[in-house]
C-alpha positions as CSV (number, residue, x, y, z in Angstrom):
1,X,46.5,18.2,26.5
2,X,45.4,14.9,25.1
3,X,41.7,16.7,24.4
4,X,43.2,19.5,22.9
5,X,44.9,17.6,20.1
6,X,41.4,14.9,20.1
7,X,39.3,18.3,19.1
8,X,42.3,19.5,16.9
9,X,41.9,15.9,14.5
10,X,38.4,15.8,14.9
11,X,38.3,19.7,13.6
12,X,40.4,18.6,10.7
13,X,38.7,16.1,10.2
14,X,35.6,17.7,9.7
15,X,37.2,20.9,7.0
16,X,38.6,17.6,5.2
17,X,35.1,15.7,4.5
18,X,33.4,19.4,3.9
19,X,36.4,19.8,1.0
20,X,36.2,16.1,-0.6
21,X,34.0,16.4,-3.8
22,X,30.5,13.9,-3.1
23,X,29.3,11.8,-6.0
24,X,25.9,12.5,-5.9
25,X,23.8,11.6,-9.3
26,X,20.2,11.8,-10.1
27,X,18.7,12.0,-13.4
28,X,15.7,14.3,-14.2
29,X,13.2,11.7,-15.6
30,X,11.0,14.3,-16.6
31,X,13.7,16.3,-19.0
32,X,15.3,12.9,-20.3
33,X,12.1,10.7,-21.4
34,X,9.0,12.9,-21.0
35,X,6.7,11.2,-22.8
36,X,6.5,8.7,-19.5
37,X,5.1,11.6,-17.7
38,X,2.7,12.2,-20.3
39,X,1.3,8.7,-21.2
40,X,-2.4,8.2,-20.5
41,X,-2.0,4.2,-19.8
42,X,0.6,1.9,-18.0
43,X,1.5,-0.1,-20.8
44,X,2.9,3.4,-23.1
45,X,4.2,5.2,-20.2
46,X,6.2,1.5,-19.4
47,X,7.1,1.1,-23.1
48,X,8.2,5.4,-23.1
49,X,10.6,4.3,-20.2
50,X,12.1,1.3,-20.4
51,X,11.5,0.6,-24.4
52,X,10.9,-2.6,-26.3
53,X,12.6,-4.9,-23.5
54,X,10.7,-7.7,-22.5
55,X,9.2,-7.2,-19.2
56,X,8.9,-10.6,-16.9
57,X,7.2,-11.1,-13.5
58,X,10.3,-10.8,-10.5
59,X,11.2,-10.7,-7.1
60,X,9.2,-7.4,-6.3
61,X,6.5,-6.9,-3.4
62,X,4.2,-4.4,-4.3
63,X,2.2,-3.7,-0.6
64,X,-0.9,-1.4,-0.5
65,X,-4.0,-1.1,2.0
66,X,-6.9,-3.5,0.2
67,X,-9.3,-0.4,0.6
68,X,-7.4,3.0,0.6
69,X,-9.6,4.8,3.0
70,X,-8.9,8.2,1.5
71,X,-7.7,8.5,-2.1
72,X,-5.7,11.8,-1.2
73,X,-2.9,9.7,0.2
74,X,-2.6,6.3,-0.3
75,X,0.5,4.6,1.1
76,X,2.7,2.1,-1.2
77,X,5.3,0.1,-0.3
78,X,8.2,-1.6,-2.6
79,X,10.1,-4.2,-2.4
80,X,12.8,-6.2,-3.6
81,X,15.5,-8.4,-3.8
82,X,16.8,-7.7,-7.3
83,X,20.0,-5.9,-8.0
84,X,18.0,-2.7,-9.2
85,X,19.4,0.6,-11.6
86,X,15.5,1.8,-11.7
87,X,12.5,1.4,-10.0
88,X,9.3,2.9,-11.4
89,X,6.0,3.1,-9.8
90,X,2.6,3.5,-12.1
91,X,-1.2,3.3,-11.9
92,X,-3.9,3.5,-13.5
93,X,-6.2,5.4,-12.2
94,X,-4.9,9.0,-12.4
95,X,-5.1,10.9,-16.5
96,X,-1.2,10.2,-16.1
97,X,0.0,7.2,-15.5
98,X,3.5,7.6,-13.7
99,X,4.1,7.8,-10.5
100,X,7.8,8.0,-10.0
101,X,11.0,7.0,-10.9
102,X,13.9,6.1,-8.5
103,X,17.8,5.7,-9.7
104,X,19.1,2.9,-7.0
105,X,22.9,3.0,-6.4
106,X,25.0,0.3,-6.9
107,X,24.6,-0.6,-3.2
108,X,21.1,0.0,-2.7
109,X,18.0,-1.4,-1.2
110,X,14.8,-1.7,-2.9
111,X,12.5,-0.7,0.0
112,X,10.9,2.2,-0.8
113,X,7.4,3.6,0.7
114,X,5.9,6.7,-1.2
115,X,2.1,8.1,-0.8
116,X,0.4,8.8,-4.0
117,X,-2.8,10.7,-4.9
118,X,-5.4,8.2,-6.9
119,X,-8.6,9.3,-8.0
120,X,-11.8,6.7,-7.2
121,X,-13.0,5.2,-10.2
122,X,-15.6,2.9,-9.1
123,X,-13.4,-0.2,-9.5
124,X,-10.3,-1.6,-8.9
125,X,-6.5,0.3,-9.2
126,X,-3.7,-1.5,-10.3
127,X,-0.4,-0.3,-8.9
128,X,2.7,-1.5,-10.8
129,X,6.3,-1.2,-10.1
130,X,8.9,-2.1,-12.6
131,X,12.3,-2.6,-12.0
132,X,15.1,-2.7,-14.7
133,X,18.2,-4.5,-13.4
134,X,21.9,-3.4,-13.4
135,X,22.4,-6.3,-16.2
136,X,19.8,-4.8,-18.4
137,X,16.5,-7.3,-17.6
138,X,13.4,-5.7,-16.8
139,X,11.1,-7.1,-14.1
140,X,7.6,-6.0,-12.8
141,X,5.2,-6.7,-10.0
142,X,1.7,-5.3,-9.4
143,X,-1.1,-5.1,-6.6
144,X,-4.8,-4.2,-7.1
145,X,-6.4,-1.9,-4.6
146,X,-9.7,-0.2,-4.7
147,X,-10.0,3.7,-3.1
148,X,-12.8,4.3,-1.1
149,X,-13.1,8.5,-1.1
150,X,-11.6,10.0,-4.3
151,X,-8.1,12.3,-4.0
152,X,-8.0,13.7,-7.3
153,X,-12.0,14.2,-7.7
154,X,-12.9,15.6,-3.9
């Protein structure tokens, strides 16, 4: 009898959390500022994102391969301490120079590893990631990498 009423709660339980309403939120970066997605440089598609606000150097650990053996998928790794809204990755090897934007929940963790596709240009890629804080403050931190077979170009 006891298992019977055990599956009977647990049952409840579970048509209960299926009928509580989830606060899920994400914004669509690409409909709200699109000129980030379009910026040919680091520097405009920062300045289309996170404005005028001054930008200092923070508590974030950019971690890439020295060499990227294949351009087509080059891992990245972020990292940080800071009490993060948004985290934005750039480059600047690619025509555009966003990567991608993250919102970070009031009790999230900055550890983040994405792949992303950079074309070989002959000389070294800068990867930046810049992170505005819930307070307002804007951080960034940056690694240089170079590729050694072009993703976007073969």
């Amino acid at each position: 009898m006891q298992r019977r009423k055990f599956l009977s709660l647990v049952g409840l339980s579970a048509v209960a959390m299926s009928a509580a309403p989830v606060a899920l939120s994400a914004t669509d970066w690409r409909e709200t500022k699109p000129d980030v997605w379009t910026a040919k440089n680091v520097d405009d598609a920062i300045k289309a994102m996170f404005g005028d606000k001054k930008i200092a150097e923070g508590d974030i650990t950019v971690t890439t391969p020295d060499v990227a053996a294949n351009g087509g998928a080059v891992p990245v790794n972020v990292k940080s301490g800071l009490n993060a809204k948004t985290v934005a990755i750039f480059q600047d090897a690619n025509p555009e120079s966003a990567v991608i934007v993250f919102d970070v929940n009031k009790y999230g963790v900055v550890n983040y590893d994405v792949k992303m596709k950079l074309k070989s240009v002959g000389e070294p890629i800068t990867v930046t990631c810049v992170i505005e804080t819930t307070d307002g403050k804007v951080f960034s931190g940056k690694r240089t990498l170079d590729v050694a077979l072009g993703g976007c170009e073969g």
